[in-house]
ZAVEXPA-861644 format. One record per residue: residue number from 0; y, x, z of N, C-alpha, C, O in turn. Coordinates in steps of 0.2 Angstrom, whole numbers, m for minus. Layout:
N
   i   n_Y   n_X   n_Z  ca_Y  ca_X  ca_Z   c_Y   c_X   c_Z   o_Y   o_X   o_Z
 NUM     Y     X     Z     Y     X     Z     Y     X     Z     Y     X     Z
...
***
This chain:
254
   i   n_Y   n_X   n_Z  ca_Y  ca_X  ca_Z   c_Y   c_X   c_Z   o_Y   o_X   o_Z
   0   333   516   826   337   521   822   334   522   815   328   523   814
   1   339   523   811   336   524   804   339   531   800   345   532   800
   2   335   535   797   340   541   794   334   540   789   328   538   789
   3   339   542   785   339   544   778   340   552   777   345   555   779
   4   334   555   772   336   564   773   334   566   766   328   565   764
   5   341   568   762   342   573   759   337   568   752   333   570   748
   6   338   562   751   336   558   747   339   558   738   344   560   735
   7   334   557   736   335   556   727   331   552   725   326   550   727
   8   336   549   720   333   543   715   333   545   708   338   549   707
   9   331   544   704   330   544   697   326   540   694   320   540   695
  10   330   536   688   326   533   684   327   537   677   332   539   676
  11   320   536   672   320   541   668   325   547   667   330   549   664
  12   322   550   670   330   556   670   336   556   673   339   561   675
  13   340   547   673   344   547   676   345   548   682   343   543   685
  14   348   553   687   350   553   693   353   547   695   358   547   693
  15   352   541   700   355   537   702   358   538   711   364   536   713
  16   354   542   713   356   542   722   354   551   720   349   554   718
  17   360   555   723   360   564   725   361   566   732   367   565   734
  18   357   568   734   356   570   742   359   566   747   364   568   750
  19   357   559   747   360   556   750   357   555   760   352   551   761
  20   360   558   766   358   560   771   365   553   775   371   553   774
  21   362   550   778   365   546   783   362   541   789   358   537   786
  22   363   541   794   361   541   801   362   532   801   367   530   798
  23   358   526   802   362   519   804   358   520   812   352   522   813
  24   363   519   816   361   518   823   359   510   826   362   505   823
  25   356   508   831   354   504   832   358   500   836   362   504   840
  26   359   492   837   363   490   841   370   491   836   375   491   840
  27   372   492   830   378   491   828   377   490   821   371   490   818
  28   383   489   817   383   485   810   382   491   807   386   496   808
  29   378   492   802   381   498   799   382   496   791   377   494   788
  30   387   497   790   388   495   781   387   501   775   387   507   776
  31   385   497   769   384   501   764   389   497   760   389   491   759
  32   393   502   757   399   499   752   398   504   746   396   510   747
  33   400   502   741   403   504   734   405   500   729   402   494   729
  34   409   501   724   407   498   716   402   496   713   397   499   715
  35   403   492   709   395   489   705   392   496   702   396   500   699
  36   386   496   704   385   500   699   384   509   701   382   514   698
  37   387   507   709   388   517   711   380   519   716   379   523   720
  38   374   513   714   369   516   720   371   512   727   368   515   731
  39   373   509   728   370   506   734   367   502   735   364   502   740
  40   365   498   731   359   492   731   352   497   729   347   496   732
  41   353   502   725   346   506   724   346   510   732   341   509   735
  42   351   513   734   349   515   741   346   509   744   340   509   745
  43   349   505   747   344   499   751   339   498   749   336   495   753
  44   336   499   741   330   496   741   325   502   743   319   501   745
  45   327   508   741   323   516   744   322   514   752   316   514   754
  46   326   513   756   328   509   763   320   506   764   315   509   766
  47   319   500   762   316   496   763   308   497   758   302   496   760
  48   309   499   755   302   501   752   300   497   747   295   495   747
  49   307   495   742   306   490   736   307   498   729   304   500   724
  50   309   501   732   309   510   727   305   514   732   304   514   738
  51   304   519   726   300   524   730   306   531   730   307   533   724
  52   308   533   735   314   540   732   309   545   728   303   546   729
  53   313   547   724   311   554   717   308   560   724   302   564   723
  54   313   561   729   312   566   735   316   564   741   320   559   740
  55   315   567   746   318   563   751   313   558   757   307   557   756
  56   317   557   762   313   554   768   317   551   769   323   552   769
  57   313   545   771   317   539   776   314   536   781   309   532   780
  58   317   537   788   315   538   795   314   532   798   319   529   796
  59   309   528   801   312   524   806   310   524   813   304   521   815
  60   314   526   818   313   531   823   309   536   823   304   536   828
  61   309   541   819   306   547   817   299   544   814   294   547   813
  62   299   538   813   292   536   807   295   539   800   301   538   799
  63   290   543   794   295   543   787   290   537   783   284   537   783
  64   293   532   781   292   527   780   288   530   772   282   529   771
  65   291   533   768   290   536   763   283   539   761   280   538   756
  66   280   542   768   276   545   767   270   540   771   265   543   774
  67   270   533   771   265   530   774   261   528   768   263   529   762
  68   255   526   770   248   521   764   253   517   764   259   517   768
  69   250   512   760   254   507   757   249   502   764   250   496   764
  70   247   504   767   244   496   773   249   499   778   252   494   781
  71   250   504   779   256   507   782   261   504   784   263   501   789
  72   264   505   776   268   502   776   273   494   776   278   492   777
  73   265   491   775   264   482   777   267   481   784   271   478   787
  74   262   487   785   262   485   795   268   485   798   270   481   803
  75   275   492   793   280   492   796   284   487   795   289   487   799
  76   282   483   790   288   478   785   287   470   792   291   466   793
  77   282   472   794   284   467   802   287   467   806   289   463   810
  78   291   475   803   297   474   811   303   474   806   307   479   806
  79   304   471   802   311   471   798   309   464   797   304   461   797
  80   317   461   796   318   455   795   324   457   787   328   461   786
  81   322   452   782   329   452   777   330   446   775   326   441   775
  82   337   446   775   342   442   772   346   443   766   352   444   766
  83   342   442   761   346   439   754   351   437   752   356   434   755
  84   351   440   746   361   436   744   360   430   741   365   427   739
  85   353   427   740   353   422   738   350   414   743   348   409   743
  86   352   419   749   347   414   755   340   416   754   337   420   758
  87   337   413   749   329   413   746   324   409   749   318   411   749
  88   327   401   752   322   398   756   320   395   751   322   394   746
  89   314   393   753   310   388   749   310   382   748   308   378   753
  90   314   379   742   316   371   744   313   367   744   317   362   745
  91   305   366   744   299   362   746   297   361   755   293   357   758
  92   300   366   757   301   365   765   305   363   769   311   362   766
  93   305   362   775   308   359   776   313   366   781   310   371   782
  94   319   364   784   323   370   788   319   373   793   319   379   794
  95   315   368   798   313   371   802   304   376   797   303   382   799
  96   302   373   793   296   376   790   298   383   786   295   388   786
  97   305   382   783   304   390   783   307   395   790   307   400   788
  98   308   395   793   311   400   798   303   400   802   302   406   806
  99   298   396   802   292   398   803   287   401   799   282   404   801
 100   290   400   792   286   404   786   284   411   789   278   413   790
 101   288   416   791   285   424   794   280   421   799   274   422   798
 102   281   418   802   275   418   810   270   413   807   265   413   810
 103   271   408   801   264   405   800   261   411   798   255   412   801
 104   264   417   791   261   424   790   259   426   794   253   427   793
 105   262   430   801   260   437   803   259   436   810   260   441   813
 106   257   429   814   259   431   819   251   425   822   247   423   818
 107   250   425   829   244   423   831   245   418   836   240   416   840
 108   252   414   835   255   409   839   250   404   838   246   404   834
 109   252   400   843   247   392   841   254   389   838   259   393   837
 110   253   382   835   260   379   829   265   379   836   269   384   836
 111   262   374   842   269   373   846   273   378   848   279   379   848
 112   270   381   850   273   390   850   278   393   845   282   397   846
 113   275   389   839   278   393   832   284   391   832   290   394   831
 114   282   382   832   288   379   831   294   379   837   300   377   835
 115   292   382   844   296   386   850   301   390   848   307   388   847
 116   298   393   846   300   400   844   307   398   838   314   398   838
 117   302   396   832   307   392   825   314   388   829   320   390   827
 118   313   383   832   321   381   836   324   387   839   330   388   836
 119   322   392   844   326   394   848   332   399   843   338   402   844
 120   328   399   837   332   403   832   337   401   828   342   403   826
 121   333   394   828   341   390   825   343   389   828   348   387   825
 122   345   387   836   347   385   842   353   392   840   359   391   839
 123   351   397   840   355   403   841   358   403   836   363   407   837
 124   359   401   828   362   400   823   364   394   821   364   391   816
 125   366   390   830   368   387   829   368   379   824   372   374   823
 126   360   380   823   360   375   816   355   369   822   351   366   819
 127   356   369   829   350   364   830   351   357   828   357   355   830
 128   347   351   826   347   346   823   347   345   816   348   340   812
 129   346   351   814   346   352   806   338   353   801   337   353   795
 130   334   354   810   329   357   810   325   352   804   320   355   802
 131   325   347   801   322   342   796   325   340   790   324   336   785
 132   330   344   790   333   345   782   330   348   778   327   354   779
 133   331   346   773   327   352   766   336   357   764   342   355   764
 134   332   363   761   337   366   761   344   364   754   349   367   752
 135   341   358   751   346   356   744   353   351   750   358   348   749
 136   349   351   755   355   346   759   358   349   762   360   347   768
 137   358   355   760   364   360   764   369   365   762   367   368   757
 138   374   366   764   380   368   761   378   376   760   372   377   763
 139   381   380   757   378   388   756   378   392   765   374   396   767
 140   384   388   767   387   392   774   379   392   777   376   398   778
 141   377   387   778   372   383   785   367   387   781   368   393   782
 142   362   386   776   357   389   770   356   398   773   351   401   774
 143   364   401   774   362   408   775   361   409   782   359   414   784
 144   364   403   786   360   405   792   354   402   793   351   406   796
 145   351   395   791   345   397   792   340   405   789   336   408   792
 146   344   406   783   340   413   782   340   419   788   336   422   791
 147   347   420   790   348   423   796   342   420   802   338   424   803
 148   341   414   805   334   412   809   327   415   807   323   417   811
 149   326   414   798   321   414   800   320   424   797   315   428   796
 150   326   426   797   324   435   798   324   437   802   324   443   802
 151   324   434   811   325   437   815   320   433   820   320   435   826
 152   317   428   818   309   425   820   306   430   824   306   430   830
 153   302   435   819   299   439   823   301   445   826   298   450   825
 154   307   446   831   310   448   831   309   454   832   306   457   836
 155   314   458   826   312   462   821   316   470   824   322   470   825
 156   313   474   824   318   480   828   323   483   819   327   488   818
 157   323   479   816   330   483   810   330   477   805   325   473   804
 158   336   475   804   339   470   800   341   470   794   347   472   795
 159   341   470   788   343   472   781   348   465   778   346   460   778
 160   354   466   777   358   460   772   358   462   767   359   469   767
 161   358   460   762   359   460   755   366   458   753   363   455   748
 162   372   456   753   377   454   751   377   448   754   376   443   750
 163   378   447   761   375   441   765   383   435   765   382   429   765
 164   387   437   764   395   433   762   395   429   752   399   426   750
 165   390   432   750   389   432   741   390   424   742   387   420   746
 166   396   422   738   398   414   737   399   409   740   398   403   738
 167   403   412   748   403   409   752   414   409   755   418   413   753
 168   414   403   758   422   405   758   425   409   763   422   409   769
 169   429   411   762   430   416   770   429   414   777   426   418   781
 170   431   407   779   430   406   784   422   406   786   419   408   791
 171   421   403   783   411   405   782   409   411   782   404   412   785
 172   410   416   779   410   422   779   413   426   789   410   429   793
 173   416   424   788   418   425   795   412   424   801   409   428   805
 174   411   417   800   403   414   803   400   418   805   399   421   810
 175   396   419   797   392   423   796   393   431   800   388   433   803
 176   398   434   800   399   440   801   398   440   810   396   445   813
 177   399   436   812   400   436   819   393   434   821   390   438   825
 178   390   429   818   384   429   820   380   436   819   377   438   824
 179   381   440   814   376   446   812   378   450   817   374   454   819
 180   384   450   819   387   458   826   383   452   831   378   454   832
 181   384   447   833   382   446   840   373   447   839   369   450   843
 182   369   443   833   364   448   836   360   452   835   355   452   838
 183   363   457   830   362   465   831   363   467   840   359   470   843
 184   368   464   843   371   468   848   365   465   854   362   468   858
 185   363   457   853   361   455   857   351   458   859   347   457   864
 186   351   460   851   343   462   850   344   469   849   339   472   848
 187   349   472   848   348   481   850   345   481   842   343   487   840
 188   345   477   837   343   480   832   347   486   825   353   485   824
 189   345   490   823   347   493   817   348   488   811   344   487   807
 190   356   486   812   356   482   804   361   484   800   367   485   802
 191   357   484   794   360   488   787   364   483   783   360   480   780
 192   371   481   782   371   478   779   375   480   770   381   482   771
 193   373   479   763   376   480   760   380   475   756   377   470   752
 194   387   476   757   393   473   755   397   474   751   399   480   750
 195   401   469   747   405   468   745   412   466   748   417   469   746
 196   412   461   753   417   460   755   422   463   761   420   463   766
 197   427   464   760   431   471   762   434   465   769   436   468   774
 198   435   459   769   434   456   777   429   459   781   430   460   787
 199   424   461   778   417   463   781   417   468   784   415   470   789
 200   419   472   778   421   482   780   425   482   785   423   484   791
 201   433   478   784   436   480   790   435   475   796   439   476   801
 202   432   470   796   431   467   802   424   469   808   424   469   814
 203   420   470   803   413   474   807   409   476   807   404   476   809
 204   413   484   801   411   489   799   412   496   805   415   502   805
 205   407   494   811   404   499   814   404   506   813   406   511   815
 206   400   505   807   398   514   803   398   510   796   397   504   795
 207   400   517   792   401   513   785   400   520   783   402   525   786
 208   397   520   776   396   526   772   397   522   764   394   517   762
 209   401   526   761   403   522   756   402   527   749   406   532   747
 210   397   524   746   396   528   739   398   527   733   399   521   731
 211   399   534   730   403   534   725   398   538   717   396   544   717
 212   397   534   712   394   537   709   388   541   710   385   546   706
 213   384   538   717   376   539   717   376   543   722   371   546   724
 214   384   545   726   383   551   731   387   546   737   390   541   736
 215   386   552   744   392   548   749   398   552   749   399   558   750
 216   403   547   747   410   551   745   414   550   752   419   553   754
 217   411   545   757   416   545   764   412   542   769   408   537   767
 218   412   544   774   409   539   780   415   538   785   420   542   785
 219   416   532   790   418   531   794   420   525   797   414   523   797
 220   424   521   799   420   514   804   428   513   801   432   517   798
 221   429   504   802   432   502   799   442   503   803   447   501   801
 222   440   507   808   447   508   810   451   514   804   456   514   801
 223   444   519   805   444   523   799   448   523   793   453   526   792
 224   445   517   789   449   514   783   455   517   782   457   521   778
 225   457   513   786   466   511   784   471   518   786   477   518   787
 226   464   525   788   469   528   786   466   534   780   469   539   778
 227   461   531   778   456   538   774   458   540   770   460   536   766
 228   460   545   769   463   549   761   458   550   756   456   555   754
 229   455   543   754   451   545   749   452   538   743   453   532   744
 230   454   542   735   456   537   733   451   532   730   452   526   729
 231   445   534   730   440   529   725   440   522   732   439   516   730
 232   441   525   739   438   522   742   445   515   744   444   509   745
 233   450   518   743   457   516   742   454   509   735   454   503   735
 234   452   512   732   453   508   724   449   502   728   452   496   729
 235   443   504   729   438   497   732   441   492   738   441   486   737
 236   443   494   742   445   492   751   449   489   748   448   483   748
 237   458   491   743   462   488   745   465   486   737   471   487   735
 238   459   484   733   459   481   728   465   474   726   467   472   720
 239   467   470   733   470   466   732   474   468   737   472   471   742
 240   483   465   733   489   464   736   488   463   743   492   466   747
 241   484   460   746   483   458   751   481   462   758   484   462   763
 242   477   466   757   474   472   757   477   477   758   477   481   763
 243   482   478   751   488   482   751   493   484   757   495   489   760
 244   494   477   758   499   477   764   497   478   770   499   483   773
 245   492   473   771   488   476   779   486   483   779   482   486   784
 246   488   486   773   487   495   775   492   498   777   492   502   781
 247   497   495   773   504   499   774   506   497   780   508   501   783
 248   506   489   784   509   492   790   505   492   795   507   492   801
 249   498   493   794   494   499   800   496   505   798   498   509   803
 250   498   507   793   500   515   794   507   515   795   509   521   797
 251   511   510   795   517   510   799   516   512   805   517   518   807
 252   514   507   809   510   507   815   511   514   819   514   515   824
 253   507   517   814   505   524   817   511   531   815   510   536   817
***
């Protein structure tokens, strides 16, 4: 589990993130949504320890990550796995060499072992046979799941996505989404994902806290949505006609 307490960000004077307090539990998706621009990408990176919060603590299982030395906090960045909006594999290796890149780093395997390990991850990401492809011979779909393999190599007790559906087509997006709930649920891990895509929100938004202007304006899980009375959160979720309707006749529905 991960809590965030009573957190602030500022750059030169600008407030960016105000008292922001929210719980992500383990073994579920937990989303971070807003507009460009409204602090959730700066919360994730306070999260993960690419910002330092202005005040504020951020917990991982009652560790405050915030107030560790900096070898501290090396040591905890072993139990987190991320995934990128840009994938971020290295295109000079090959599929199976990067999903072993964390364990050539951090780990005390022998190669056989490594590269063990390396398959059974693609095995679960469904990419096995692919393991000798370089990543230019791969579609963006496949690309973000080997990133998915190799963020969950050393398996990691908290998960971070970065806009993990970024430039992919829905049904791939779908993919993706299913694989990320099946192995949050199957490895009990805390993962954070922040999102854009409102398939995302309502299809596997467990817990969702959605900020507005650098604060949390709503929390609630994606059944939530479609009845919230909240307009900004209205503006984002149901942006397109499409969206529109699957709201109006869930609220029929009810």
């Amino acid at each position: 589990m991960i809590e965030v307490r009573n957190l602030y960000k500022e750059f030169e004077d600008k407030e960016v993130l105000h008292d922001i307090n929210a719980t992500f539990e383990n073994g579920k998706t937990n989303l971070i949504i807003g507009q460009s621009g409204s602090g959730k990408t700066v919360l994730m990176k306070n999260i993960v320890g690419l910002l330092t919060p202005t005040n504020g603590e951020v917990l991982y299982d009652g560790r405050n990550f915030v107030g560790m030395t900096k070898q501290e906090q090396v040591s905890m960045r072993r139990e987190m796995g991320m995934i990128f909006q840009s994938a971020a594999l290295f295109d000079s290796l090959s599929v199976l060499e990067n999903v072993m890149f964390p364990l050539d780093m951090f780990s005390s395997m022998t190669l056989r072992e490594r590269e063990h390990r390396a398959m059974e991850c693609l095995e679960r990401v469904n990419l096995k046979g692919a393991e000798k492809k370089y990543p230019g011979e791969l579609s963006g779909g496949m690309q973000k799941r080997v990133a998915i393999a190799r963020a969950i190599v050393l398996n990691p007790k908290y998960l971070f996505c970065d806009e993990p559906n970024s430039g992919l087509d829905p049904k791939t997006s779908l993919i993706i989404d299913e694989l990320l709930t099946g192995i949050t649920k199957e490895f009990g891990m805390t993962t954070i994902i922040n999102t854009h895509d409102m398939n995302s929100v309502l299809g596997i938004g467990e817990s969702i806290i959605f900020i507005y202007k650098g604060k949390i304006d709503w929390r609630g899980t994606s059944a939530d949505v479609m009845t919230a009375d909240n307009k900004h959160l209205d503006d984002l979720v149901f942006a397109s006609e499409v969206f529109r309707k699957i709201k109006k006749i869930q609220t029929n529905k009810d």
